[in-house]
N, C-alpha and C positions, 0 to 999 in steps of 0.2 A: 623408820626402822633404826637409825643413827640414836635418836634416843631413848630407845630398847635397850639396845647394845652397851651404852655407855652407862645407863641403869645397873645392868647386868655384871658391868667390868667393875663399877665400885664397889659393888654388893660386894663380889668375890674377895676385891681387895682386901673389905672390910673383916671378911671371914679370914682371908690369911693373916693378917694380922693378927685379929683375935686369937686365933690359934698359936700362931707365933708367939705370945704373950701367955696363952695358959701352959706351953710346954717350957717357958723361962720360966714360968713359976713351980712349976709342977716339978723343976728340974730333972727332966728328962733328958738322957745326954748333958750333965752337966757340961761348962763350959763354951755352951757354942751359944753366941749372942744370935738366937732366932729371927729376932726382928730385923735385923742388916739381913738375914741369910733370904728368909721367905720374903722377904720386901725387895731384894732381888730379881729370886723367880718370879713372881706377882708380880714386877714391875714388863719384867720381859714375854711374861702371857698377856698380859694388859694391852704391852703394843699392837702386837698381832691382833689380838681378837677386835682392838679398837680403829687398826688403822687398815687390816685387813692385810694382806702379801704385797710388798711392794718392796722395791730394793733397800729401803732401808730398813723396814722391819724382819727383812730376813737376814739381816745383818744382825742390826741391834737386839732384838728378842731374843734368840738363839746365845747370842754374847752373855748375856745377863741369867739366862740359866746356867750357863757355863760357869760363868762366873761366881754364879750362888754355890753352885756343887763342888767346886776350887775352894770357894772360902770355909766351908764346911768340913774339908777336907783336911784345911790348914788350922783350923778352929780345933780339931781332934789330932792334930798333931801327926796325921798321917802324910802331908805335904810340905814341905819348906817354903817360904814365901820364897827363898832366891830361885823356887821351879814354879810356884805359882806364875809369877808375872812373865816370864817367857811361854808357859802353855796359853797364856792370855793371848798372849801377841802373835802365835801362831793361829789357833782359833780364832780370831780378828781376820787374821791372811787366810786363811781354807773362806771362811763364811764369806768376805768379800770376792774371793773370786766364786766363788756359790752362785753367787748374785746377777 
């Protein structure tokens, strides 16, 4: 079943990317580098679905979407990086005590 799974999490990968890369070209929402943003989230569904819930993927995973949605945020100008990185480091604090 493990390499089912691990089939299934590249594939995906491979689709978020792809798609990250036609909406760069496609310029849709100009300005937001996709591929940092959805290589992200993809990276933090990846854990989870590949490592399954364990303490550190309900840390990490959850992080990395957070993260992607932060930088997308700050990518459109609707964020400041000097409030990016402390909503980081609070979400780091909430998700590890989560755990």
């Amino acid at each position: 079943m493990q390499g089912k799974s691990q089939s299934i999490a590249i594939s995906l990968l491979v689709i978020a990317v792809g798609g990250a890369w036609l909406l760069n070209t496609m310029n849709i929402i100009p300005g937001v580098n996709w591929v940092w943003t959805v290589g992200l989230a993809a990276s933090g569904v990846l854990l989870v679905m590949l490592t399954g819930l364990n303490k550190l993927s309900v840390v990490v995973g959850p992080f990395l979407l957070v993260a992607s949605i932060l930088s997308l945020l700050r990518q459109q100008g609707t964020l400041h990086i000097d409030r990016e990185v402390p909503y980081l480091v609070i979400a780091l604090g909430v998700l590890m005590l989560f755990s």
